[in-house]
C-alpha positions as CSV (number, residue, x, y, z in Angstrom):
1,X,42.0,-23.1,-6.4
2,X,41.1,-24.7,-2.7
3,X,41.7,-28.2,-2.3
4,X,42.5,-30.6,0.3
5,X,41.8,-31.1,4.3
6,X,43.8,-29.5,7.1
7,X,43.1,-30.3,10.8
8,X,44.6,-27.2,13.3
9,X,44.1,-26.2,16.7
10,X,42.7,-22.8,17.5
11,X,45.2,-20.9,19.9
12,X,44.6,-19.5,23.1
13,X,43.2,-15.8,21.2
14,X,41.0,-17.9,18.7
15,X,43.9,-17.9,16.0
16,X,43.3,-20.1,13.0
17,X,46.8,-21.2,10.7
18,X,46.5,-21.0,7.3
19,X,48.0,-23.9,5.7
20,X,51.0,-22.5,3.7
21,X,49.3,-24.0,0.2
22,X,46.0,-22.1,0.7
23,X,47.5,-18.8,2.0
24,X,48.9,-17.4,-1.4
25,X,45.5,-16.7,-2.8
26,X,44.7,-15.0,0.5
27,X,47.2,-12.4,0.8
28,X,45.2,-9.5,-0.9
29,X,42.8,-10.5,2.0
30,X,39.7,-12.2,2.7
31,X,35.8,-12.1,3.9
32,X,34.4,-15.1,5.8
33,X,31.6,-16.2,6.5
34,X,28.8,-18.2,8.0
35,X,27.4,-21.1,5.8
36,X,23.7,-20.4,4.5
37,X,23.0,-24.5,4.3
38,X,25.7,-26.4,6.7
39,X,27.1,-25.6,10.1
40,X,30.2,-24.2,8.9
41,X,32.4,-21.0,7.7
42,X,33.5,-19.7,4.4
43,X,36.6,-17.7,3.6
44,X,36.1,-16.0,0.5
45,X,39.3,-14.2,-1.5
46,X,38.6,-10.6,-2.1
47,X,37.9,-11.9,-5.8
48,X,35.7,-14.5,-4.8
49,X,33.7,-12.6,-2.1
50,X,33.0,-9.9,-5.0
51,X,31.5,-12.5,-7.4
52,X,29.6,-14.2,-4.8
53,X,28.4,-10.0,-3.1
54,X,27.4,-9.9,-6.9
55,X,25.3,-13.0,-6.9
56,X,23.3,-12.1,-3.7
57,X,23.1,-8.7,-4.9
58,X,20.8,-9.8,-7.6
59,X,18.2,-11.8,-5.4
60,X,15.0,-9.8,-6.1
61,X,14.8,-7.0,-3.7
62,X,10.6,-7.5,-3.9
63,X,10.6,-11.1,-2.4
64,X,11.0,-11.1,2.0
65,X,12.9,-14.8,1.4
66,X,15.8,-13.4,-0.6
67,X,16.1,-10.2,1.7
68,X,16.2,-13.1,4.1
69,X,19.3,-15.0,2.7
70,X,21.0,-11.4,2.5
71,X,20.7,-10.2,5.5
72,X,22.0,-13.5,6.8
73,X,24.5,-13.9,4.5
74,X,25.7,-10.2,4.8
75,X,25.2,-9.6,8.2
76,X,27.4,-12.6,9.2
77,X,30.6,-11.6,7.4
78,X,33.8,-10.7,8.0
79,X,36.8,-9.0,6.7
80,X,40.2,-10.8,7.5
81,X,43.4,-10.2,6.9
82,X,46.7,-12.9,7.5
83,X,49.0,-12.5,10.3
84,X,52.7,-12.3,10.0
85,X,52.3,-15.6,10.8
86,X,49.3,-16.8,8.4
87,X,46.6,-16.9,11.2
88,X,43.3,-15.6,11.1
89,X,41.2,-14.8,13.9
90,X,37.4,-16.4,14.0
91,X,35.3,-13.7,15.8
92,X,32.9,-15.2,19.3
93,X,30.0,-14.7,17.1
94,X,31.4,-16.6,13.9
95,X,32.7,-19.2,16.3
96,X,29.9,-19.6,18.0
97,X,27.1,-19.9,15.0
98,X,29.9,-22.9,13.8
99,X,30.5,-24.8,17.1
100,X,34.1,-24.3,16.1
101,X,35.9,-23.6,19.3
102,X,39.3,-25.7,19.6
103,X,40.2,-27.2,16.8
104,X,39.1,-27.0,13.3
105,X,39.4,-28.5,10.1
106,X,39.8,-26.2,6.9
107,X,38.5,-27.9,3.4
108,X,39.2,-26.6,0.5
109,X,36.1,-26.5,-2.1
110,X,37.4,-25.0,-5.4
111,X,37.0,-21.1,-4.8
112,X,36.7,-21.3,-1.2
113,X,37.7,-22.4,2.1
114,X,35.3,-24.0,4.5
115,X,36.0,-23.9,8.1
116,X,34.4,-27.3,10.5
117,X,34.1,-28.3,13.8
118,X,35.7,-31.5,12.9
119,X,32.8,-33.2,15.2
120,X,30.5,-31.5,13.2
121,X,31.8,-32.4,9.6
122,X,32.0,-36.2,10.5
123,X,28.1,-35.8,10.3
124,X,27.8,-33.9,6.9
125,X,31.2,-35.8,5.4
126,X,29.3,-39.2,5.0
127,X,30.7,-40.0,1.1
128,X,28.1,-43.6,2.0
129,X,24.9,-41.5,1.6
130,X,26.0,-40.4,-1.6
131,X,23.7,-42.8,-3.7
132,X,24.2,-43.1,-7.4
133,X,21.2,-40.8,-7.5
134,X,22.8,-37.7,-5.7
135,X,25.8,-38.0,-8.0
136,X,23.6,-38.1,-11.6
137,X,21.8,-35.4,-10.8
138,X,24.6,-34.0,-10.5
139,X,26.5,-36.0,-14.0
140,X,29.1,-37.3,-11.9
């Protein structure tokens, strides 16, 4: 399980480290990801990435909006594999449909990572606009 929030610096070939606690569950490799709903990546374990292929596997083939998600959601991964040195590298176009270009910040969220432009989760991480109506329709 994912949690917590790392901040790291991108090297100078677009090299992402792997906090140390995180990289255990990505040693049999990984798949990322662009977001389908927020300007950010996911990094999927090989276990993960098969449950959620399975889940958009069984959108309805018939309906042009599900294809739609697909073909985004398909089209815009990745296979990744840990360096020697726990790095990954996040491709131009991954990079660039993020904003993610320096620095990032890695969040764990259960059974994934997500990868942010930390500018760019300062706007989405706003625990204030979570009203008591967000979190019970949620039962939290």
């Amino acid at each position: 399980m994912f949690v917590g929030q790392f901040d790291h610096n991108l090297d100078s070939k677009f090299r992402l480290t792997i906090p140390s606690k995180m990289r255990v569950s990505l040693e049999e490799g990984m798949v990322i990801t662009r977001s389908l709903t927020e300007p950010c990546l996911e990094v999927y374990p090989t276990e993960a990435w098969k449950e959620k292929a399975a889940e958009m596997e069984s959108l309805p083939r018939v309906n042009r909006d599900a294809r739609r998600v697909r073909r985004i959601f398909f089209a815009n991964a990745e296979k990744v594999e840990l360096d020697k040195q726990g790095r990954i590298v996040i491709s131009q176009r991954l990079r660039d449909v993020s904003g993610i270009q320096a620095e990032a910040t890695l969040i764990g969220t259960g059974s994934f990572l997500e990868i942010w432009d930390p500018a760019a989760l300062d706007e989405f991480n706003d625990i204030e606009s979570l009203t008591d109506d967000v979190l019970n329709a949620f039962d939290i």
